[in-house]
C-alpha positions, 0 to 999 in steps of 0.5 A: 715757643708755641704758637697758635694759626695766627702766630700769638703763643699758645700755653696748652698746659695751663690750669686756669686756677693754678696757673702751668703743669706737666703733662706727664706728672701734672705738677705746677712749673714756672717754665716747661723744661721740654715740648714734644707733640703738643705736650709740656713737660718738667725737668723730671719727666723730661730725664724719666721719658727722654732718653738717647737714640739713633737717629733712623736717617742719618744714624747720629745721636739725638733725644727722643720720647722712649715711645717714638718707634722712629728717631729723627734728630733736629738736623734731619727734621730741619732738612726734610720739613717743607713749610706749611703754606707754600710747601718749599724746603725749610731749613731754617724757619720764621715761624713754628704752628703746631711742630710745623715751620713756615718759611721766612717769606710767609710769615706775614701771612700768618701775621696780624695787620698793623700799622706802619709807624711812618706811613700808617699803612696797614700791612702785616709786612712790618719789622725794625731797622736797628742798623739804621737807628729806626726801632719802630716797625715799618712797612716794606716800602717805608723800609726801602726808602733807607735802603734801595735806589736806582743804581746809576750805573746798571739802572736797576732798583737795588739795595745800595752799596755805596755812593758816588761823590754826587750822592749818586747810588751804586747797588752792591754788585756794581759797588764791587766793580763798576766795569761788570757786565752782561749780556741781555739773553735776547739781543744779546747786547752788552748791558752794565752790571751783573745778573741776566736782565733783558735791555730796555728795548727787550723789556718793552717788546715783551710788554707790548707783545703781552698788551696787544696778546690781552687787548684784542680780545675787546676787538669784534673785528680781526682787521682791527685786532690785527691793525692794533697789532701793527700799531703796536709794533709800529710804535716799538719800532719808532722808539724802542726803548722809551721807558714810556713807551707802553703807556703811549701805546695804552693812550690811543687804544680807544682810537682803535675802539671807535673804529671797529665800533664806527667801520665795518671794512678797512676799505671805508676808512678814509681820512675824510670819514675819519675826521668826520667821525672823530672830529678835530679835537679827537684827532689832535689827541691821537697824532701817533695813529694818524701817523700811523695810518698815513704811514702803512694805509696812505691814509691822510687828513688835509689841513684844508678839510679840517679848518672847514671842519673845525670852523663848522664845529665853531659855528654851531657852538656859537649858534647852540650858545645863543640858542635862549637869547632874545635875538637868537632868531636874527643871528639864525636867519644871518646864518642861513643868509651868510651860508647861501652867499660865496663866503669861506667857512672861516669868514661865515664864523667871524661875521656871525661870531661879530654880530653875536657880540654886539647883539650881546652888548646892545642887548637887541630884541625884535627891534633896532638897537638903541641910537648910539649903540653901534657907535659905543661899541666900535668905539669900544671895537673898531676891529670889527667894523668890516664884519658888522658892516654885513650884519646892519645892511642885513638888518636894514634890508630883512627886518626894515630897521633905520640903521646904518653903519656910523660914518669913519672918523665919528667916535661915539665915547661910551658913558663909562659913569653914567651917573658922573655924566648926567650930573656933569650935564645937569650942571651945564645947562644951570649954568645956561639957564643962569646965564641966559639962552641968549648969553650963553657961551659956545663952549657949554653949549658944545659940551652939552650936546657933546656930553649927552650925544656921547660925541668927543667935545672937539668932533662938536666943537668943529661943527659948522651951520652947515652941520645942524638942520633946522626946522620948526618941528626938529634939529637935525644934527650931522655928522658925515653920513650919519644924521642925528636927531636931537632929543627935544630937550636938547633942540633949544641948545642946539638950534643957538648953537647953529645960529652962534656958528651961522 
């Protein structure tokens, strides 16, 4: 068959009224009975122009155009033709352009792109598998799914040869005989299997070699180039023959990067610059170099230097955070307050980080928090009493604020439905006013000022006269340290309270 430079079949001689002729006496045929340089010809040309000759190469017998000055026969053609892209020997063809072979491996190049029925990727590498009840065309990959594994005895991908009892495969070469081996060409370890493949640890090493020998061309400066260098063989040294080893080595290649970029000597490197250049994190993602570096430089990191530097990443994300909120100036005039004082990095950033939180859930602005508030929110926290304590003696010194920290013992329960709880007290004090002030009981009177102070109604029900300061202006109520000023609504429940328990 006769194909054009795409491999499609190419009729030369064919009229496009009539339909195919020869080319030596230009009748109609259905079928061509001989091809020869590009020509068709009938059954009767073919007896009139062919005739038998010997051929110049091997003397044999063959059939050749009566013009042709030197026979060859279809033996000696095959044996001296090379293919058409690559040029090698081929003896048995995959494909005929214009009287030239081409090999069986390049064929798909001279092949149109198709898509693969399995994984519809577009390829001109397809072909059917009969023998595996596949007869549509697929890829290579697709392919080799059916017909290639990891060998479990040798390791390698192969086309398999048989199975164990576990589904195990075994490639045809083991399958012949499991106790094959041979000996790696450069170590010369005895390895499973036949053939002459390197082991592991030889495969690895020429695989760094060439990595490194690529790589350090992004190095400006040689001291760095040679310090990869000597990571790399570090790091085969450690593991050789780790199947990842390679792409480790790939991953701390921009550790290297930044210091030729940040260094311009290996006597500055230290691991006091280097955690300051790279940081905590940073550094936690490149343990194999630090590793390294403390090996073959006696280059350390302390555990001491890097909490205080992690603890000054910390607070200056907490500072950036709050840098829009409306008492973010308090928390910075804290900071520099908290950073003069003999306090540890790590307390700084829990007094700081404590007093952010509450300002959060007080929502303070340029004055004191709301009465209760503190309170609430201990109530909510009380882990953190210790460190707002610094917080409020700042507040009240710096901004002149009334507040105190509430006294131990004194609970303030938030609201956790507001709208239940005033309509809990709206209900209380009908319940007086259809009473009477003076015929009203001491429970209700206790549960309203429980209820609208936010304190537990047993803290309340504990209250002595003693509790309650009385004058004309004001009702003062108190509780350990902590001095409450009842709201005018309140006074009249409060002050019959104070005399029912004086």
């Amino acid at each position: 068959m006769r194909v054009d430079g795409r491999g499609r079949q190419a009729d030369m001689s064919i009229d496009s009224k009539f339909g195919r002729y020869c080319d030596g006496c230009g009748n109609l045929m259905a079928t061509a009975h001989k091809l020869h340089a590009g020509s068709e010809y009938c059954g009767t040309c073919y007896k009139r122009l062919f005739q038998a000759a010997a051929c110049v190469h091997c003397n044999g017998k063959t059939i050749a155009h009566k013009n042709q000055m030197e026979p060859v026969c279809s033996a000696c053609t095959a044996s001296m033709r090379t293919c058409l892209r690559c040029e090698k020997p081929v003896p048995r063809a995959g494909l005929v352009i214009n009287e030239r072979a081409i090999c069986p491996s390049c064929v798909p190049y001279f092949k149109e792109p198709e898509q693969c029925a399995r994984c519809e990727r577009v390829t001109s590498r397809l072909s059917t598998m009969p023998s595996a009840g596949i007869f549509e065309k697929i890829c290579d990959s697709c392919r080799h799914r059916h017909t290639h594994a990891t060998c479990s005895i040798c390791r390698k991908y192969r086309k398999v040869g048989s199975r164990r009892e576990d589904a195990a495969a075994i490639c045809i070469d083991c399958a012949r005989d499991s106790t094959t081996t041979h000996t790696c060409p450069d170590c010369k370890t005895q390895l499973p299997g036949r053939g002459k493949s390197r082991c592991r640890a030889c495969l690895n090493r020429i695989a760094v070699e060439r990595e490194v020998r690529l790589t350090a061309a992004l190095f400006r400066q040689e001291w760095v180039a040679m310090l990869w260098s000597r990571f790399a063989t570090w790091m085969h040294a450690r593991s050789p023959a780790n199947p990842k080893l390679l792409g480790m080595i790939q991953r701390h290649q921009s550790f290297f990067e930044r210091i030729d970029a940040g260094f311009a000597s290996a006597m500055e490197l230290t691991g006091a610059v280097l955690l300051q250049m790279f940081g905590t994190a940073a550094l936690r993602r490149h343990p194999l170099p630090m590793a390294f570096l403390a090996e073959q430089l006696d280059i350390h990191v302390h555990s001491e230097d890097k909490e205080d530097v992690a603890e000054f990443s910390r607070i200056n994300e907490l500072l950036i955070s709050t840098k829009r909120a409306t008492w973010s100036e308090l928390l910075h005039a804290y900071h520099r307050t908290l950073v003069t004082s003999d306090l540890s990095l790590r307390s700084v950033r829990m007094y700081l980080s404590s007093a952010a939180l509450f300002c959060a859930s007080a929502n303070v602005d340029r004055k004191a928090w709301s009465d209760g508030a503190l309170e609430r929110y201990l109530e909510a926290k009380p882990g953190t009493r210790n460190n707002l304590s610094r917080f409020v003696s700042f507040c009240r010194q710096s901004q002149g604020w009334a507040v105190h920290m509430p006294a131990k013992g004194v609970h303030v329960r938030p609201l956790a439905d507001p709208v239940r709880s005033a309509r809990k007290l709206r209900d209380l004090i009908r319940k007086v006013d259809s009473a009477g002030m003076q015929n009203a009981p001491r429970d209700v009177l206790v549960a309203i000022l429980a209820e609208a102070l936010g304190f537990a109604r047993a803290a309340v029900a504990s209250s002595m006269a003693t509790d309650f300061r009385v004058t004309d202006d004001a009702v003062v109520y108190c509780r350990g340290k902590e001095q409450i000023r009842i709201p005018q609504e309140l006074e009249p429940y409060a002050r019959r309270l104070a005399e029912l328990d004086g």
